[in-house]
C-alpha positions as YAML, in Angstrom:
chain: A
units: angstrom
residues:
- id: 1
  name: UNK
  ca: [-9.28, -44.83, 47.94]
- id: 2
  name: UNK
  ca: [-7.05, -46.22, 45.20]
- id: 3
  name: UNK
  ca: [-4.71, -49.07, 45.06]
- id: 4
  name: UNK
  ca: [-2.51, -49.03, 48.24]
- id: 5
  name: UNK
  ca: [1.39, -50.23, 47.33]
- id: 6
  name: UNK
  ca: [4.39, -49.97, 49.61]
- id: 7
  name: UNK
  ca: [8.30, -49.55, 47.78]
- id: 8
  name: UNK
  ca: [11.53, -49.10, 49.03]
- id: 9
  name: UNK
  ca: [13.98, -47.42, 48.28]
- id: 10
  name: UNK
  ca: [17.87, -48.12, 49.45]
- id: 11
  name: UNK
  ca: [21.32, -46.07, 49.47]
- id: 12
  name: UNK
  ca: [24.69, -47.97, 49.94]
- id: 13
  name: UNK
  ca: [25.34, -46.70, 53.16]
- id: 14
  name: UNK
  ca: [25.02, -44.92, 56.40]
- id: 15
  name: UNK
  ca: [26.58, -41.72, 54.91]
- id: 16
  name: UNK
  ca: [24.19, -41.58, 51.95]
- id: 17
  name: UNK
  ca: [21.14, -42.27, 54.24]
- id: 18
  name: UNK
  ca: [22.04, -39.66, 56.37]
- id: 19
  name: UNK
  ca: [22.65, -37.12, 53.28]
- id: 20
  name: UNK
  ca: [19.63, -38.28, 51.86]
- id: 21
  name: UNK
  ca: [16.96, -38.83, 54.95]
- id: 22
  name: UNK
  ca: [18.51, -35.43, 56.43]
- id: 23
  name: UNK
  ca: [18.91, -34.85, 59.70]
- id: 24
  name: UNK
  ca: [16.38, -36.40, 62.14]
- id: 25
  name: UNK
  ca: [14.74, -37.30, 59.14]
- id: 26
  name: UNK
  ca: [13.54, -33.83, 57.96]
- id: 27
  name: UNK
  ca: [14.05, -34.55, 54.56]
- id: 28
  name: UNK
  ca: [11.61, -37.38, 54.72]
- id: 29
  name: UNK
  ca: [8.83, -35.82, 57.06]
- id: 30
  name: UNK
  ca: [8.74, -33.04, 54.70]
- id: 31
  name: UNK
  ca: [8.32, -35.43, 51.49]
- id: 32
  name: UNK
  ca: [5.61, -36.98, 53.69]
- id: 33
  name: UNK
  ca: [4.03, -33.45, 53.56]
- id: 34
  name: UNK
  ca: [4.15, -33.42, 49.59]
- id: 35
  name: UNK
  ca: [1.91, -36.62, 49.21]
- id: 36
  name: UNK
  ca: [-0.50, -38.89, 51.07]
- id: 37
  name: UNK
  ca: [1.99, -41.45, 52.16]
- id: 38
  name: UNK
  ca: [3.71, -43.22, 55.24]
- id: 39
  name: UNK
  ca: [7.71, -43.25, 54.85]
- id: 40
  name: UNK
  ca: [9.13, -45.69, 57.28]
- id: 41
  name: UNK
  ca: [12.95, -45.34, 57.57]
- id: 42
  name: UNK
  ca: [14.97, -48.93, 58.69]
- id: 43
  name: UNK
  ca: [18.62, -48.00, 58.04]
- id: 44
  name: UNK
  ca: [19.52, -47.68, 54.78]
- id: 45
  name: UNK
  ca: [16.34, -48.21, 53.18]
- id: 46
  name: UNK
  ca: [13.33, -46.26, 53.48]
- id: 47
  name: UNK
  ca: [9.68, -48.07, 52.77]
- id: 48
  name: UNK
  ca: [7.05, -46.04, 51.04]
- id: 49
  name: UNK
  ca: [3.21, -46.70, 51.97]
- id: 50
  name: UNK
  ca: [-0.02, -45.37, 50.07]
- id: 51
  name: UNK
  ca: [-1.97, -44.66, 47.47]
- id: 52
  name: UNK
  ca: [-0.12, -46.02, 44.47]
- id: 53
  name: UNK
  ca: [0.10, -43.08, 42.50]
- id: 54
  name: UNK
  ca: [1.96, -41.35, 45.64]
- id: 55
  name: UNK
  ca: [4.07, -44.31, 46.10]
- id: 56
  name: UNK
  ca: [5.47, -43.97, 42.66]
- id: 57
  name: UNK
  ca: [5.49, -40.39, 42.86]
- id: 58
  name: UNK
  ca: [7.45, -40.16, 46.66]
- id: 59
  name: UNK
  ca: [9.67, -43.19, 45.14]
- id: 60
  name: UNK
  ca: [10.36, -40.76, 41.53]
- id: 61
  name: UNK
  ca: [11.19, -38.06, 44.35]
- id: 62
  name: UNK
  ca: [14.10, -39.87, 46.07]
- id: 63
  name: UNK
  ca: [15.27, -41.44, 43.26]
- id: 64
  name: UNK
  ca: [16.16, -38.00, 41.75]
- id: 65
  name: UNK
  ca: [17.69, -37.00, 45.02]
- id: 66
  name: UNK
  ca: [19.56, -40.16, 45.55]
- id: 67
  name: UNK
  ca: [21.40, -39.06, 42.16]
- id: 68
  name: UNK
  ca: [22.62, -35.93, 44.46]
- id: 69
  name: UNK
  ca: [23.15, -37.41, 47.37]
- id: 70
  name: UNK
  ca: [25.72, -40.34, 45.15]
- id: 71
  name: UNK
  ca: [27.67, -37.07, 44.42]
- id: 72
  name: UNK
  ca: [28.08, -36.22, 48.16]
- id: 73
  name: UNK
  ca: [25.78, -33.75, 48.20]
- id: 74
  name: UNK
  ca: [23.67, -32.67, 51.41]
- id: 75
  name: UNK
  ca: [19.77, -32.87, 50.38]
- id: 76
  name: UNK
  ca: [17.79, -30.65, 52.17]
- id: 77
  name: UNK
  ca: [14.16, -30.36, 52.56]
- id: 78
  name: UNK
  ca: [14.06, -27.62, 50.16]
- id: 79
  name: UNK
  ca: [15.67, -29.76, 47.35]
- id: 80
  name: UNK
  ca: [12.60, -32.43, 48.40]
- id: 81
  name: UNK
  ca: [9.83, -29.82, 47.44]
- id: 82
  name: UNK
  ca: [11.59, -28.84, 44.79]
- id: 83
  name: UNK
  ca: [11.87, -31.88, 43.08]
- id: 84
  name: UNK
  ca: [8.40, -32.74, 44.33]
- id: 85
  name: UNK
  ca: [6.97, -30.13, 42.84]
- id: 86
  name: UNK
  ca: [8.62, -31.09, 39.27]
- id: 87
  name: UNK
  ca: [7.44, -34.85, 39.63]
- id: 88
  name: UNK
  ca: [3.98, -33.62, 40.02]
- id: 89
  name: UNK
  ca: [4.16, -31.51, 36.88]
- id: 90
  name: UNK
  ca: [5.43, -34.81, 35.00]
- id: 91
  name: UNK
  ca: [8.77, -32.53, 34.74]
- id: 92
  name: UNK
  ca: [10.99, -34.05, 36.89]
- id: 93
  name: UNK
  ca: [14.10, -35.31, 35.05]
- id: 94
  name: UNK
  ca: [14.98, -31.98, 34.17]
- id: 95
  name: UNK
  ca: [16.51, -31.62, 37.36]
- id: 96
  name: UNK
  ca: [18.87, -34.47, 36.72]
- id: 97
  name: UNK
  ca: [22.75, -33.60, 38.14]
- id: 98
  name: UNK
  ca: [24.72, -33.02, 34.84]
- id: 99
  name: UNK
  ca: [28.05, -31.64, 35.32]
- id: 100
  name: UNK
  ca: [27.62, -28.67, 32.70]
- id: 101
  name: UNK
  ca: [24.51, -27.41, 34.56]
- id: 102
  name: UNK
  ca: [26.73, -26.29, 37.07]
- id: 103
  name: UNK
  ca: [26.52, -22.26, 36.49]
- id: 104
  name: UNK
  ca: [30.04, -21.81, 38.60]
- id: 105
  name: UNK
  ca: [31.23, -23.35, 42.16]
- id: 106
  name: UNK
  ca: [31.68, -20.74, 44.76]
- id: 107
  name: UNK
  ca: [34.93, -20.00, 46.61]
- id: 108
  name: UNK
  ca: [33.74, -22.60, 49.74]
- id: 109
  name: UNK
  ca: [33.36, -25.32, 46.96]
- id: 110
  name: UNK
  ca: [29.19, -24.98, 46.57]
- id: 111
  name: UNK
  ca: [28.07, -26.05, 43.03]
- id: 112
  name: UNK
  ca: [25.58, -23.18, 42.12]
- id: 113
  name: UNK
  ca: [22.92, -24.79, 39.57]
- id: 114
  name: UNK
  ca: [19.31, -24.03, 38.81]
- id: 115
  name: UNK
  ca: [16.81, -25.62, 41.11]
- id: 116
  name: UNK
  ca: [13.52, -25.44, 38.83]
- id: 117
  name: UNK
  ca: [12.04, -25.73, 34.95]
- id: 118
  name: UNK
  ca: [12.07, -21.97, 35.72]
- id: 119
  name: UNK
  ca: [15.75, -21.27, 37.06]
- id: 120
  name: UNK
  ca: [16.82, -23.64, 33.99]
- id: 121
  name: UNK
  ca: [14.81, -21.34, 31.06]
- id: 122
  name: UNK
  ca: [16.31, -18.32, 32.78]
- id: 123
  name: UNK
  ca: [19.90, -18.92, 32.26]
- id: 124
  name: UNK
  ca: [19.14, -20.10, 28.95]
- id: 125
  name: UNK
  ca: [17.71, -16.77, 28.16]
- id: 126
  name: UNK
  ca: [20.70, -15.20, 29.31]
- id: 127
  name: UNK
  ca: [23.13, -17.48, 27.42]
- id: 128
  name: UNK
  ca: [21.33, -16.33, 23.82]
- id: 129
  name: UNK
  ca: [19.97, -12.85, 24.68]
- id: 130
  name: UNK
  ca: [21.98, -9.67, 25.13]
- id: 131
  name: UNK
  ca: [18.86, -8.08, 27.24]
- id: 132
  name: UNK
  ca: [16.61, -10.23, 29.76]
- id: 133
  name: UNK
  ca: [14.17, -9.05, 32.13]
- id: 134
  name: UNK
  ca: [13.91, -11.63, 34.90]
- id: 135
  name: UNK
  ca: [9.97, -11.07, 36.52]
- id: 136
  name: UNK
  ca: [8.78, -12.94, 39.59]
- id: 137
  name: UNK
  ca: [8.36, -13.04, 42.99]
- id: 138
  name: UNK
  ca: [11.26, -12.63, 45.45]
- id: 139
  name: UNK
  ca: [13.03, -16.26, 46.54]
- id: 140
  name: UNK
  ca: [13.02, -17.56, 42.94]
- id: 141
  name: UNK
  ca: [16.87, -16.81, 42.63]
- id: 142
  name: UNK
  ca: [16.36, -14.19, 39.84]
- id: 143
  name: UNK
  ca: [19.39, -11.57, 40.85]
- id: 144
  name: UNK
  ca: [21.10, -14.49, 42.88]
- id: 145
  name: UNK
  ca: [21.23, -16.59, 39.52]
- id: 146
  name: UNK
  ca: [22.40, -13.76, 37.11]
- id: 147
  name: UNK
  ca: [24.84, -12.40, 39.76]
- id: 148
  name: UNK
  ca: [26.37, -15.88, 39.11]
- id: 149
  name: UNK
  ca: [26.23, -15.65, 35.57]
- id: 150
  name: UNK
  ca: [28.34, -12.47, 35.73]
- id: 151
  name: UNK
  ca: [31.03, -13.79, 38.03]
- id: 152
  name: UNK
  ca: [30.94, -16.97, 35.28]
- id: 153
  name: UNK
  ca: [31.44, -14.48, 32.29]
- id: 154
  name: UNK
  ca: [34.36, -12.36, 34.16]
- id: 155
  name: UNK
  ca: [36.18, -15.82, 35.22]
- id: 156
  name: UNK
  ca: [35.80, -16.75, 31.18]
- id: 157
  name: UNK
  ca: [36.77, -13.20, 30.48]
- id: 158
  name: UNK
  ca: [33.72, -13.24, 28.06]
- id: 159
  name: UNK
  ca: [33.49, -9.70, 29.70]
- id: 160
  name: UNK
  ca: [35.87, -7.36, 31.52]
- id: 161
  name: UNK
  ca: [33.83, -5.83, 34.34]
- id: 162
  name: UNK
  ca: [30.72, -5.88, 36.06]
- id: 163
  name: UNK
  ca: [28.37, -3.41, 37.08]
- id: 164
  name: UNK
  ca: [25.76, -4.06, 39.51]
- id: 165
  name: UNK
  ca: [22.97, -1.22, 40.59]
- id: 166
  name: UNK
  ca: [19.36, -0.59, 41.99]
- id: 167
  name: UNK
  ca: [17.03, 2.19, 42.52]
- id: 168
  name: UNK
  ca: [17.34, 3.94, 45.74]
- id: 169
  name: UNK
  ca: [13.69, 4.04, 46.77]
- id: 170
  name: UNK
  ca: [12.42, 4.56, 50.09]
- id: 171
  name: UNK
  ca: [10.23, 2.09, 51.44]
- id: 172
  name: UNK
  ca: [8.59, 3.43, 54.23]
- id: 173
  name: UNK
  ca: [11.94, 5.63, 55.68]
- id: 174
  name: UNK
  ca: [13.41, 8.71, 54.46]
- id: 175
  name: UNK
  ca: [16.76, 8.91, 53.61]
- id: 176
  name: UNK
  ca: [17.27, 12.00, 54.41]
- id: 177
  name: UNK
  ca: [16.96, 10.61, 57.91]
- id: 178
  name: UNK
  ca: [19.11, 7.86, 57.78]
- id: 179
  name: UNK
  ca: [22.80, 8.71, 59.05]
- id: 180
  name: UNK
  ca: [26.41, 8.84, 56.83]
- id: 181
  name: UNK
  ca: [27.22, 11.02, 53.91]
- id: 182
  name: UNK
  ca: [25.35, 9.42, 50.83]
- id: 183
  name: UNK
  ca: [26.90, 6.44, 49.71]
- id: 184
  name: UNK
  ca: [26.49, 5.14, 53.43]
- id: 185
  name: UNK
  ca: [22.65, 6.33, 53.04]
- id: 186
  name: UNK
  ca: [22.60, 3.85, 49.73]
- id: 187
  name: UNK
  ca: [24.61, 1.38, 50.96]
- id: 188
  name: UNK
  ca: [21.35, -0.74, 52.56]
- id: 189
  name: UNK
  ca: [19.72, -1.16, 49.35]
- id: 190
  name: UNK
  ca: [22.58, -2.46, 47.97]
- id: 191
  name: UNK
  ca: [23.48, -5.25, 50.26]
- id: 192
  name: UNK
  ca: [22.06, -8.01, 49.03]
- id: 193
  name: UNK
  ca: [24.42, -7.53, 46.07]
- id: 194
  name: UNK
  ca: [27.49, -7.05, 48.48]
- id: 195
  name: UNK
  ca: [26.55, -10.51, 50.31]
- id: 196
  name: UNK
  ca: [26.14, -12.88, 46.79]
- id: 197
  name: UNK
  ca: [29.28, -11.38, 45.67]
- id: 198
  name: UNK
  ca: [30.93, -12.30, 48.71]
- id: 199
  name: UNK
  ca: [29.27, -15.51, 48.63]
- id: 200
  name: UNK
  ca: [30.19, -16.26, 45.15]
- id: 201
  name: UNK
  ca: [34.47, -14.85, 45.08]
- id: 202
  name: UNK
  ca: [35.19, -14.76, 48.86]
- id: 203
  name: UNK
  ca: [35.47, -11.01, 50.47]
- id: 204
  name: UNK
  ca: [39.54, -10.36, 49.60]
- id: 205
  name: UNK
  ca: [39.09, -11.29, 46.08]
- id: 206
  name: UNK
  ca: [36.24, -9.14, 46.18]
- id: 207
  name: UNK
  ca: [37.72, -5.93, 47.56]
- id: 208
  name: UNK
  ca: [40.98, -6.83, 45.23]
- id: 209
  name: UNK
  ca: [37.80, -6.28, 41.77]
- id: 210
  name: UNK
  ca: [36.06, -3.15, 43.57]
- id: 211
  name: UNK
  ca: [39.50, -1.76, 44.13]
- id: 212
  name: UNK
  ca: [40.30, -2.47, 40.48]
- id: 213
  name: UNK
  ca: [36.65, -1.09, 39.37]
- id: 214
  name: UNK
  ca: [36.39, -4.71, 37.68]
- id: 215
  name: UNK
  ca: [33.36, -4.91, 40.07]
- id: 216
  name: UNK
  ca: [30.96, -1.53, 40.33]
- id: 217
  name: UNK
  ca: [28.14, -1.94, 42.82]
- id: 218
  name: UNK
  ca: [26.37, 1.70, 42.93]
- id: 219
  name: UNK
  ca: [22.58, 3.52, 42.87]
- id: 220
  name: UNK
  ca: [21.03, 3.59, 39.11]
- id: 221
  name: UNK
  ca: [21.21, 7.16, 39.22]
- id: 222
  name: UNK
  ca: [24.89, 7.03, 38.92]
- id: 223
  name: UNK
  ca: [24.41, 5.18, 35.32]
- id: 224
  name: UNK
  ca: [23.12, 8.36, 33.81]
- id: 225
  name: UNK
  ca: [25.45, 9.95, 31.11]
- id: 226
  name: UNK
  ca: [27.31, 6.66, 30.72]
- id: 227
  name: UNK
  ca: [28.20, 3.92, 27.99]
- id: 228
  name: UNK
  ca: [28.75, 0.43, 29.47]
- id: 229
  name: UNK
  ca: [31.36, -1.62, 27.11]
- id: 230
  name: UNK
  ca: [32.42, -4.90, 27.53]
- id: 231
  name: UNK
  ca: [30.16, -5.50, 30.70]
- id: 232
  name: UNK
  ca: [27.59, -7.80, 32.65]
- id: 233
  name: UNK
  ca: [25.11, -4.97, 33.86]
- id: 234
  name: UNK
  ca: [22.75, -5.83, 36.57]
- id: 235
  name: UNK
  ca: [19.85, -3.84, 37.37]
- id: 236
  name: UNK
  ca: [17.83, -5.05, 40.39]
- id: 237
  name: UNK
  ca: [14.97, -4.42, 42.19]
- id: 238
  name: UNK
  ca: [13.38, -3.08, 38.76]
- id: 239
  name: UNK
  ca: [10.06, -2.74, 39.48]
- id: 240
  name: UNK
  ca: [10.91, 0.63, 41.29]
- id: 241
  name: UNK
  ca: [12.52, 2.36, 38.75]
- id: 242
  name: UNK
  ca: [10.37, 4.60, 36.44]
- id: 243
  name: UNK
  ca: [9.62, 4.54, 33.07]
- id: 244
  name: UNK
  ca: [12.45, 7.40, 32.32]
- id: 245
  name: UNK
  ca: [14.56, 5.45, 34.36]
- id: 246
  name: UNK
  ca: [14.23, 2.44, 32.78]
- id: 247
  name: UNK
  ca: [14.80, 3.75, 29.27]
- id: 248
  name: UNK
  ca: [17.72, 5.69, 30.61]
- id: 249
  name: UNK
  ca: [19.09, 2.31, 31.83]
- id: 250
  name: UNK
  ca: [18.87, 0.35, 28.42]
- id: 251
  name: UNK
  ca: [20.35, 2.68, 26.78]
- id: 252
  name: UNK
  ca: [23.71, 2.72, 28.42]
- id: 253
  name: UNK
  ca: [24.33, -0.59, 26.89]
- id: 254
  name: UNK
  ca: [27.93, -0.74, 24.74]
- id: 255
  name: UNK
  ca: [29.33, -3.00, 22.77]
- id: 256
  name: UNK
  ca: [29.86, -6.41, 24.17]
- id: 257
  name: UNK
  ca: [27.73, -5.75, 27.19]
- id: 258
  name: UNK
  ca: [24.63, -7.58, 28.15]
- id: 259
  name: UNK
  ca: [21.84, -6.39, 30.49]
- id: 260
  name: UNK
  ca: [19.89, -8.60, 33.03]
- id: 261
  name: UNK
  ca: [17.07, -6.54, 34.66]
- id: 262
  name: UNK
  ca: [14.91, -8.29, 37.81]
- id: 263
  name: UNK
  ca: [12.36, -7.40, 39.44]
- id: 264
  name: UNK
  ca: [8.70, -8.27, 41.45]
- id: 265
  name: UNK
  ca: [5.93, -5.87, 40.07]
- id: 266
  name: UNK
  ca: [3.94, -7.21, 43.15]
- id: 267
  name: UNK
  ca: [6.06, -4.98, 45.51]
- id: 268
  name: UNK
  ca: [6.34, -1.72, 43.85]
- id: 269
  name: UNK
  ca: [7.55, 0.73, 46.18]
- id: 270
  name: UNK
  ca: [7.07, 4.33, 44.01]
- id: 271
  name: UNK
  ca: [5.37, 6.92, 45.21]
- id: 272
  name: UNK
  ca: [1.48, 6.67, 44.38]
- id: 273
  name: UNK
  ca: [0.35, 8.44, 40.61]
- id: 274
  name: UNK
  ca: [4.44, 7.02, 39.75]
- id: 275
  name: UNK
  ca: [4.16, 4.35, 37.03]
- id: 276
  name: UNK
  ca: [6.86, 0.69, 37.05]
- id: 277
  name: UNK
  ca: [9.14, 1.22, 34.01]
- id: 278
  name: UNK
  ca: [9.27, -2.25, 34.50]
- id: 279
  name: UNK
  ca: [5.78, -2.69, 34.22]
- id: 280
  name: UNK
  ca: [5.79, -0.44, 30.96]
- id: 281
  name: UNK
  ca: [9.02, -1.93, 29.48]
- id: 282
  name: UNK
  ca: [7.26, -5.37, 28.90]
- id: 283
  name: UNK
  ca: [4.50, -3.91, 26.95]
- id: 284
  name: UNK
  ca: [7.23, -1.61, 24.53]
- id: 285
  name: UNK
  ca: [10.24, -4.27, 23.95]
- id: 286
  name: UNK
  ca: [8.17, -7.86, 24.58]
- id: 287
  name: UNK
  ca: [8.78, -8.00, 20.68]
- id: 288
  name: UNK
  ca: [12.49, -6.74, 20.05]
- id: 289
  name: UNK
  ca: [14.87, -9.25, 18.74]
- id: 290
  name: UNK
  ca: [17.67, -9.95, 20.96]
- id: 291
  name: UNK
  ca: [15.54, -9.23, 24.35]
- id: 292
  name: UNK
  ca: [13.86, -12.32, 26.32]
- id: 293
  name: UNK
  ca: [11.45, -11.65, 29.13]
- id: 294
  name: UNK
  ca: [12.03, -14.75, 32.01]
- id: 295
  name: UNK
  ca: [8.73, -15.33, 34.30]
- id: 296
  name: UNK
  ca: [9.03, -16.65, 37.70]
- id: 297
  name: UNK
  ca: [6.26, -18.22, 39.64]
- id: 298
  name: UNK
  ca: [5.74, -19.24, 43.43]
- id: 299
  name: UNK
  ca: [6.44, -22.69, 42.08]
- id: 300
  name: UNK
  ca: [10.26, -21.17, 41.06]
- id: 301
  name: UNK
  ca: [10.41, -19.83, 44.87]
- id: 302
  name: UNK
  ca: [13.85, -21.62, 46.77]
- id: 303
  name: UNK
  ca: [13.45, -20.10, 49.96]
- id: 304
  name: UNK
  ca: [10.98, -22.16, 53.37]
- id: 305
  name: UNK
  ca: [8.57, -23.75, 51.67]
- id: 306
  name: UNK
  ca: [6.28, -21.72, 53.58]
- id: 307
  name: UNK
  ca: [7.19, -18.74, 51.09]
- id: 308
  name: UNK
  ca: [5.51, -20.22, 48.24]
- id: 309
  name: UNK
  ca: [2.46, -20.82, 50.25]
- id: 310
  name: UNK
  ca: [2.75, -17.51, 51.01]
- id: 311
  name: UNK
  ca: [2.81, -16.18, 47.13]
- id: 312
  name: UNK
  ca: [0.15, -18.38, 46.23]
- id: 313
  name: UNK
  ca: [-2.33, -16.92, 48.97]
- id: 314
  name: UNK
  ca: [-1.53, -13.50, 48.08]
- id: 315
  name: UNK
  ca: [-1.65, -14.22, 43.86]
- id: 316
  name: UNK
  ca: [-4.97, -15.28, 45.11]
- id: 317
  name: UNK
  ca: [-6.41, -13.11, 46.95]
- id: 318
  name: UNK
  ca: [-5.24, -10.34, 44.61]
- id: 319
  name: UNK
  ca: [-6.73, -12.07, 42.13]
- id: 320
  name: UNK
  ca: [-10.55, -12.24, 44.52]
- id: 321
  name: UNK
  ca: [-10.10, -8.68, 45.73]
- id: 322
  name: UNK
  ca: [-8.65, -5.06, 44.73]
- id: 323
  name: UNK
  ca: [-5.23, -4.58, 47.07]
- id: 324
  name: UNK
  ca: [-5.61, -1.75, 49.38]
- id: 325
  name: UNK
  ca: [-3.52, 0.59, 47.05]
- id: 326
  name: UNK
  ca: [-5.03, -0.45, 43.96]
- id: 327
  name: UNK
  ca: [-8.44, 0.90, 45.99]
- id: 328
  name: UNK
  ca: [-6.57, 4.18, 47.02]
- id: 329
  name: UNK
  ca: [-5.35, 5.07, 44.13]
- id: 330
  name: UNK
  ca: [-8.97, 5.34, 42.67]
...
């Protein structure tokens, strides 16, 4: 056992303890999971017990979040293993609350900013590259965070329109058997670009845009034939579109247009013998100028902390054994 320590640390008030402790204390039980340590709340100080090295640690922890909490932010336990995480990696002043991290505030007032070392490279990539393929596992903000990017360049009028779009592959369920003409048989894979949108400009500003065709949501098969000018194009769920797909994609990119491609090549829905153009593309343009490839981890992931322990077994065990489809396809 090393060197035991205890350290407190103290807010101004009430408000800021309550901000900062969460409710019922969440915030610090689940900092108590991160580390071997005690936390013992009295008012507007909490006292920190262990190992020294934890102390320090758990203390480097909510001093970083006190920063937010100052601001009037609400810290929630997924902001403590965030930050956790970065203090154990010896990177945790990156996430210090700077004003021009801020990425945009949404129409309810909520500062959207990167979260991890991860989220921060990304939109740097996609500030200096005209192309970037975002590649990770899902919950590490990767269309979430370049959705917000594109609402950022159309407020700046850096661009004029956007155009968001994924394949339409079946996972599991026909389409044929799903009810509504076409674009209602399309319409579920495209929701989770419906719902950020609405998140980020409110739903009447966001019909107003559609209306105008300043914001295009639609399959990727309806990008064939075209030339995108003067646009923020969003492809999504990447890893199921094929090789000809893919290079049928990048090429639709016009002049003053730039491209931001995501996807999880862990959950690759094609049919089996069907190669991931996203899979290909990273061995065929990982050496282009003006194209950045952005790599998420579990570590980036900002959903329940459960979902990165989640990842991690699976990038494990896929690592110890052949998947099941791996095995079939042989």
């Amino acid at each position: 056992m090393g060197e035991q320590l205890e350290k407190k640390v103290a807010v101004a008030n009430n408000d800021e303890a309550l901000r900062l402790f969460g409710q019922f204390d969440a915030n610090l039980r689940c900092l108590e999971r991160q580390f071997p340590i005690r936390l013992v709340p009295r008012g507007t100080e909490v006292a920190i017990l262990g190992d020294k090295v934890a102390v320090e640690q758990a203390a480097q922890v909510l001093e970083q979040l006190k920063k937010l909490a100052l601001e009037g932010n609400l810290i929630t336990p997924q902001d403590v293993q965030f930050t956790a995480s970065m203090i154990k990696r010896g990177q945790g002043t990156a996430l210090d609350p700077t004003e021009e991290d801020t990425i945009l505030v949404t129409h309810r007032g909520k500062a959207v900013k990167p979260k991890t070392i991860g989220q921060k490279r990304y939109i740097e990539a996609i500030n200096k590259h005209d192309i970037v393929f975002s590649i990770g596992p899902a919950g590490t903000g990767k269309t979430y965070l370049a959705m917000a990017m594109a609402v950022k360049a159309l407020r700046s009028r850096d661009i004029s329109r956007i155009v968001l779009t994924r394949p339409a592959v079946e996972a599991g369920e026909k389409l044929g058997f799903l009810p509504g003409d076409l674009q209602e048989k399309v319409d579920p894979y495209l929701r989770p670009l419906y719902d950020a949108l609405y998140d980020f400009l409110g739903t009447d500003t966001y019909q107003k845009y559609a209306e105008r065709g300043i914001i295009e949501i639609a399959p990727l098969a309806y990008m064939r034939g075209r030339t995108l000018d003067d646009a923020f194009i969003l492809l999504d769920e990447a890893q199921n579109t094929t090789p000809e797909q893919m290079k049928m994609f990048l090429t639709r990119l016009g002049f003053g247009s730039k491209a931001v491609i995501t996807g999880d090549i862990t959950q690759i829905d094609l049919p089996p013998g069907r190669f991931s153009g996203l899979e290909e593309v990273q061995h065929v343009l990982q050496d282009v100028k003006g194209i950045d490839f952005a790599y998420f981890t579990h570590q980036d992931v900002v959903r329940h902390e459960l979902v990165q322990r989640i990842i991690a077994a699976y990038e494990k065990w896929e690592k110890e054994h052949k998947s099941p489809a791996a095995n079939k396809e042989e």
